[in-house]
C-alpha positions as CSV (number, residue, x, y, z in Angstrom):
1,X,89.6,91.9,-84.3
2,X,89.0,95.6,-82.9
3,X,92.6,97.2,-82.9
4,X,93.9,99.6,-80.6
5,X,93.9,103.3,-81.2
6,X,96.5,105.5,-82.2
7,X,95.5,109.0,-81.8
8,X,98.6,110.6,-83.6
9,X,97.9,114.0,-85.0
10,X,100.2,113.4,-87.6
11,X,98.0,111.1,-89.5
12,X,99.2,108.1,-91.3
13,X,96.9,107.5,-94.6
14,X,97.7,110.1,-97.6
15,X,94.6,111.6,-98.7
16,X,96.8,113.6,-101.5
17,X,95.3,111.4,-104.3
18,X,91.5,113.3,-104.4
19,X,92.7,117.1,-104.1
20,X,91.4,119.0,-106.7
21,X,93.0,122.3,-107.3
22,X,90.6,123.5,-109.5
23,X,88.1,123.8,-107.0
24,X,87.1,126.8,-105.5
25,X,88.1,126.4,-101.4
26,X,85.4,126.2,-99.1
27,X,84.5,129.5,-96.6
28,X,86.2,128.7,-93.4
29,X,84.0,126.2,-91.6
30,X,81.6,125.9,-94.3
31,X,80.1,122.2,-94.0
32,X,79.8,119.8,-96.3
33,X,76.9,119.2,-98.7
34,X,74.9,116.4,-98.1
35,X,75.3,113.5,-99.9
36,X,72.5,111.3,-101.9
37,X,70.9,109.9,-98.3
38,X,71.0,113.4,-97.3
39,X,71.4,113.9,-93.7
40,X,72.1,117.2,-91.6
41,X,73.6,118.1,-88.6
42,X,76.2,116.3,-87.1
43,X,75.5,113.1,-88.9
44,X,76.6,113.9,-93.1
45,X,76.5,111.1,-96.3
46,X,79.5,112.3,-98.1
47,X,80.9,111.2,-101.6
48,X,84.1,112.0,-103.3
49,X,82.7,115.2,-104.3
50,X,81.8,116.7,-101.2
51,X,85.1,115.6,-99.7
52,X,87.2,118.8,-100.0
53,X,84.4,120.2,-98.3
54,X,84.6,117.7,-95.4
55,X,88.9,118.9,-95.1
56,X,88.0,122.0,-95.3
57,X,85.2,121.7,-92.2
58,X,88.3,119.7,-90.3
59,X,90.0,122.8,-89.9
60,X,87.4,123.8,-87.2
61,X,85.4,120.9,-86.2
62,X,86.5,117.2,-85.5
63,X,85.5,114.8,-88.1
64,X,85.1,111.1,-87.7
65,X,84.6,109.4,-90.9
66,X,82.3,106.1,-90.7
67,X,83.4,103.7,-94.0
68,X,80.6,101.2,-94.1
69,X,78.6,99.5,-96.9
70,X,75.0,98.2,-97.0
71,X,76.5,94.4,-97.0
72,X,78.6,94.8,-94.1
73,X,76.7,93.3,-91.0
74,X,79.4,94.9,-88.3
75,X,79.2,98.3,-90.0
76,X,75.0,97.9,-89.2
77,X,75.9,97.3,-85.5
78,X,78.4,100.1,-85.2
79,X,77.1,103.2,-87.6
80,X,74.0,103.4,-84.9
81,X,76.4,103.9,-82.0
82,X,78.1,106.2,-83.4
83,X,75.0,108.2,-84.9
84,X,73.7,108.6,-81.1
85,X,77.2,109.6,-80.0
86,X,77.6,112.4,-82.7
87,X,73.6,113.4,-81.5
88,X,74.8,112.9,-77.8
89,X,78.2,114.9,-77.8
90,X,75.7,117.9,-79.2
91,X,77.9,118.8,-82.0
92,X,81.6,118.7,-81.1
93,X,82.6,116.3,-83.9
94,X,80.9,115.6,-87.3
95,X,80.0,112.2,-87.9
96,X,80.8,111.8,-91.7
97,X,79.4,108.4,-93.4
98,X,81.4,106.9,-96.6
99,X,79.8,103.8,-98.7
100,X,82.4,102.5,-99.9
101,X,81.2,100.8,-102.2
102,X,79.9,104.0,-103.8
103,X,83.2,105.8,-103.6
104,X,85.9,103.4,-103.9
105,X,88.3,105.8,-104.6
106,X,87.9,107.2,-100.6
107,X,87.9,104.0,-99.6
108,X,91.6,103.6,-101.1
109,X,92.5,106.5,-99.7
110,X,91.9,105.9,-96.2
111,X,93.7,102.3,-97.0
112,X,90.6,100.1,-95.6
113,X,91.4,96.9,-96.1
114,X,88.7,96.0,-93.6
115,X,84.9,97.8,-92.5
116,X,83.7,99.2,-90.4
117,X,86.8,101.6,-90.4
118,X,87.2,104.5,-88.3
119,X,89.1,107.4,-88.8
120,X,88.9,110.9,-87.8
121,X,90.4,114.5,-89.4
122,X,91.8,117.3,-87.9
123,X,92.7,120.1,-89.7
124,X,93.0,117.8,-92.9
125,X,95.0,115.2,-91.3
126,X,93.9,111.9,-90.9
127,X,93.9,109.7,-87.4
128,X,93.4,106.4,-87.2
129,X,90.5,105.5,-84.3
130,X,89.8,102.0,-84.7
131,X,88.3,99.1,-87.1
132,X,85.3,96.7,-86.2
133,X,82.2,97.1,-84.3
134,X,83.2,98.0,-81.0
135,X,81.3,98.2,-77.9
136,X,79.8,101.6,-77.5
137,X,81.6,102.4,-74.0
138,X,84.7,101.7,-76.1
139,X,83.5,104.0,-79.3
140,X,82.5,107.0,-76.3
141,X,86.8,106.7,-75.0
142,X,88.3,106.7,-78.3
143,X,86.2,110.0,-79.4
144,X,87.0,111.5,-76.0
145,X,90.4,111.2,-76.6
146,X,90.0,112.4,-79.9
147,X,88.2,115.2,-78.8
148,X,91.1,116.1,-76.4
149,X,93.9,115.9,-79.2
150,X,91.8,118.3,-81.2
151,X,91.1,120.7,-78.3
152,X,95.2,121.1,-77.9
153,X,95.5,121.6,-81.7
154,X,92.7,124.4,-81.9
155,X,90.1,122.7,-83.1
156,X,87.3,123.0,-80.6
157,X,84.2,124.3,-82.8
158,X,80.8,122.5,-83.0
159,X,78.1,122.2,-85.4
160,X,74.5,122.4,-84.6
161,X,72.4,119.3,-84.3
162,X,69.4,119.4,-86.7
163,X,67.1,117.2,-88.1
164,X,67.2,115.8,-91.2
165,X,66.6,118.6,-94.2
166,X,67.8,121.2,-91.8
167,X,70.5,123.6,-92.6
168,X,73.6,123.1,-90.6
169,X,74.7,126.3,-88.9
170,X,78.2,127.0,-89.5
171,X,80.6,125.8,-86.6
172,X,81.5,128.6,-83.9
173,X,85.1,128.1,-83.0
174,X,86.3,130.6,-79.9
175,X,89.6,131.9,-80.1
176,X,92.6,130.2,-78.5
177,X,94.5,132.3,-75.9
178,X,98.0,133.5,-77.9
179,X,100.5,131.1,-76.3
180,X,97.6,128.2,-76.8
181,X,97.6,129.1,-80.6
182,X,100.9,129.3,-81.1
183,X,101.4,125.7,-79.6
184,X,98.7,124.8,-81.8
185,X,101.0,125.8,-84.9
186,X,103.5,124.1,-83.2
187,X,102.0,120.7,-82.9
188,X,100.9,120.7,-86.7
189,X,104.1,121.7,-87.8
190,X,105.7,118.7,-85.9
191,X,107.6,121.3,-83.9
192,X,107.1,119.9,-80.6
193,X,109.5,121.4,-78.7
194,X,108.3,124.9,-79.5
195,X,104.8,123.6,-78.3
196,X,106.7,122.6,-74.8
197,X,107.8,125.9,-74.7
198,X,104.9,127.6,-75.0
199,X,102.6,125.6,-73.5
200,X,105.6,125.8,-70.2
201,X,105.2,129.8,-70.8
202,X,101.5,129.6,-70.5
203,X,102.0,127.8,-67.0
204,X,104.4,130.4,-65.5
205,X,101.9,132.9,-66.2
206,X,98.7,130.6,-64.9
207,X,100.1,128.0,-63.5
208,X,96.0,127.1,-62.9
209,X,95.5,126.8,-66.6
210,X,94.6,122.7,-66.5
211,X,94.6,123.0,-71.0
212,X,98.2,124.4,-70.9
213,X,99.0,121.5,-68.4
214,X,97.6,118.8,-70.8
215,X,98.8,120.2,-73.7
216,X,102.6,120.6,-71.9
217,X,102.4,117.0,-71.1
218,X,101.5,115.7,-74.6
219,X,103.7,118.0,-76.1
220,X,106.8,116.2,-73.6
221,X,105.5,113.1,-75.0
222,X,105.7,113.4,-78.3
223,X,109.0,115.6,-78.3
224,X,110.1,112.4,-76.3
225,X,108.9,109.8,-78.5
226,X,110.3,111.7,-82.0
227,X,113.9,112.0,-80.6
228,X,114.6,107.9,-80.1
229,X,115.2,106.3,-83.7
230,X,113.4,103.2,-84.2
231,X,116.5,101.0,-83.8
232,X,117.4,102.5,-80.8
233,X,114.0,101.7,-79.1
234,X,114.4,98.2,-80.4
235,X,117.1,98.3,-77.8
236,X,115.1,100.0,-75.0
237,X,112.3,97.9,-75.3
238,X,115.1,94.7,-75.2
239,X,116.9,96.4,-72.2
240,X,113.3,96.6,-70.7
241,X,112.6,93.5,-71.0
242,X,116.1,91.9,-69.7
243,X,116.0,94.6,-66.7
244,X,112.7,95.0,-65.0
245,X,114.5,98.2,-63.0
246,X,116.1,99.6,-66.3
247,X,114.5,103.4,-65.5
248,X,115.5,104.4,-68.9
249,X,114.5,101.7,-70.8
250,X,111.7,100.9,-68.9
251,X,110.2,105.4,-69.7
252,X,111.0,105.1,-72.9
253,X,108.8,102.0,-73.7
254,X,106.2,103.2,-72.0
255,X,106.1,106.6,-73.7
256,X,105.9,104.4,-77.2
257,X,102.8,102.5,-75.5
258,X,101.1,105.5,-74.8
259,X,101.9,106.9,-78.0
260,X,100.5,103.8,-79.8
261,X,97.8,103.5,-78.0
262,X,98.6,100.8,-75.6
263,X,97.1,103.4,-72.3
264,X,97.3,100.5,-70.1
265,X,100.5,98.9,-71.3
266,X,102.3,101.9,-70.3
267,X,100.8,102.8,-67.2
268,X,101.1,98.8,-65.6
269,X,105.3,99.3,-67.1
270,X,105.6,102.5,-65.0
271,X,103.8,101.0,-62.0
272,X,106.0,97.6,-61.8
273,X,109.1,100.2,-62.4
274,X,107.6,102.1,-59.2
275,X,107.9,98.8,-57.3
276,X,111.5,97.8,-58.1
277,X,112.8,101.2,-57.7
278,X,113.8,103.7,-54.6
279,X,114.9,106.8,-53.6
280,X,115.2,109.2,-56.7
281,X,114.8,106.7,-59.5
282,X,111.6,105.9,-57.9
283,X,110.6,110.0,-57.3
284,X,111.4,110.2,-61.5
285,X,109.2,107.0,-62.1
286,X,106.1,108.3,-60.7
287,X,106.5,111.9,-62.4
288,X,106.2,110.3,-65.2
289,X,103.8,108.5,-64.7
290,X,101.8,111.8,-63.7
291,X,102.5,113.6,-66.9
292,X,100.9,110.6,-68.9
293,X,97.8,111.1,-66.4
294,X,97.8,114.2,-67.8
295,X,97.8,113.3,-71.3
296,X,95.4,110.4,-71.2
297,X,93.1,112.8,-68.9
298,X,92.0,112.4,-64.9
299,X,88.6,111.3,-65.8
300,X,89.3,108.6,-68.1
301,X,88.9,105.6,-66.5
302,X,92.0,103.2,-66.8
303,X,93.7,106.3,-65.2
304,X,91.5,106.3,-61.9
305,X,92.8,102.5,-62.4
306,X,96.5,102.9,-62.5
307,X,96.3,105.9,-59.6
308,X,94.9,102.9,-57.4
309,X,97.7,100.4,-58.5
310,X,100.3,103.5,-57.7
311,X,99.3,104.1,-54.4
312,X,99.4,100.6,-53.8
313,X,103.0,100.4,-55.2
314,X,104.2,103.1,-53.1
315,X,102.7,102.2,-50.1
């Protein structure tokens, strides 16, 4: 069963067990060595050894790591899909392949109890994107919306996309605007209320920046989502669900959805809350409803949905 993903930047797997000191680090960007099937490009076979290589390439280019093994009919299905979308996306994000059966040790790492498993790393963090072969429309939203978590984080180099026994160039990442990086910092250092602050900062002084506008809007989001305790949205979500016009309650929930993963979740909570609401409550309902238009993005397609369903609501 395909689960839904959860882009948090903070990661959730520890990958702590296969640093080795000793190593000498990587030059910033440098890309990993090929492993035994070779490869080049934005498509890499990589082993245990080449994996501080592959952190180390995080740091400027998006990584999604493809765990597979030769017995695994599913991973056959999906490590083609995502082969042309690494090709096809022209060398934003790495496509990294790991047989697990030939490094089991990764494959404890990045805790896969089942394969295919997808996960991606930013700046050394691990994400979790999704497990099973999913449909390839489904593969394409999940690494757009990786893609746009990485861009707000300052990760927004690319790799060139060569043949096979090609040397990969060395990714090209353009410098952030000062109030972008600093929200960058921010973000990784779970300080999210210092990225709302920059990110409002960047606004006042373009308020046409549309990055600043995203990157405001996720950063409101998670600062939102890290300041209710876990018991205490047990009670929202019960308050939610005993009051269909619980504004509170109702935000709240729908934040965690979107945090989860659950897009559609929280926008159908925020559009029945639209519906049972009027006058001001309704006006703060649809706000924020916006700002997690924002985060999600305007062309992804479940929000063109929900705008529909709003309009309707309102009118």
């Amino acid at each position: 069963m395909t689960q839904q993903p959860a882009l948090n930047f903070r990661g959730a797997v520890d990958l702590t067990a296969l640093a080795r000191p000793a190593a000498p680090a990587a030059a910033p960007g440098a890309p990993p060595a090929a492993g035994p099937a070779g490869g080049a490009g934005v498509v890499v076979d990589i082993t245990e050894a080449d994996f501080d290589a592959l952190l180390q390439q995080s740091l400027t280019v998006p990584v999604v790591v493809d765990l597979w093994a030769e017995w695994c009919g599913p991973c056959k299905q999906l490590s083609p899909v995502l082969e042309k979308l690494a090709v096809e996306y022209g060398g934003r994000f790495v496509l990294a392949k790991v047989d697990v059966d030939a490094n089991p040790r990764l494959a404890q790492a990045f805790q896969a109890q089942s394969i295919p498993m997808v996960v991606a790393l930013l700046k050394g963090q691990p994400v979790p994107m999704f497990t099973g072969a999913v449909p390839e429309a489904q593969a394409r939203q999940v690494i757009d919306q990786l893609l746009e978590v990485a861009a707000q984080n300052g990760v927004t180099g690319t790799v060139a996309v060569g043949e096979p026994g090609e040397e990969p160039e060395a990714p090209v990442e353009p410098p952030l605007p000062p109030l972008h990086a600093a929200a960058a910092e921010a973000f990784e250092a779970g300080d999210f209320e210092a990225a709302v602050r920059a990110f409002t900062q960047a606004l006042n002084e373009n308020p046409a920046d549309a990055d600043a506008k995203a990157g405001l809007a996720q950063a409101r989001l998670f600062s939102r989502v890290a300041a209710v305790p876990a018991a205490v949205m047990t009670g929202m979500a019960s308050a939610a669900a005993a009051d269909p016009a619980n504004v509170e309650a109702g935000m709240a929930v729908a934040d965690r959805d979107l945090f989860g993963g659950h897009v559609e979740d929280a926008f159908a909570r925020l559009v029945d809350l639209v519906r049972v609401t009027a006058g001001d409550e309704r006006a703060t309902v649809r706000t924020r409803l916006l700002e997690l238009f924002e985060v999600v993005g305007h062309e992804d397609p479940r929000v063109a949905s929900a705008r529909v369903k709003l309009a309707n609501a309102l009118f």
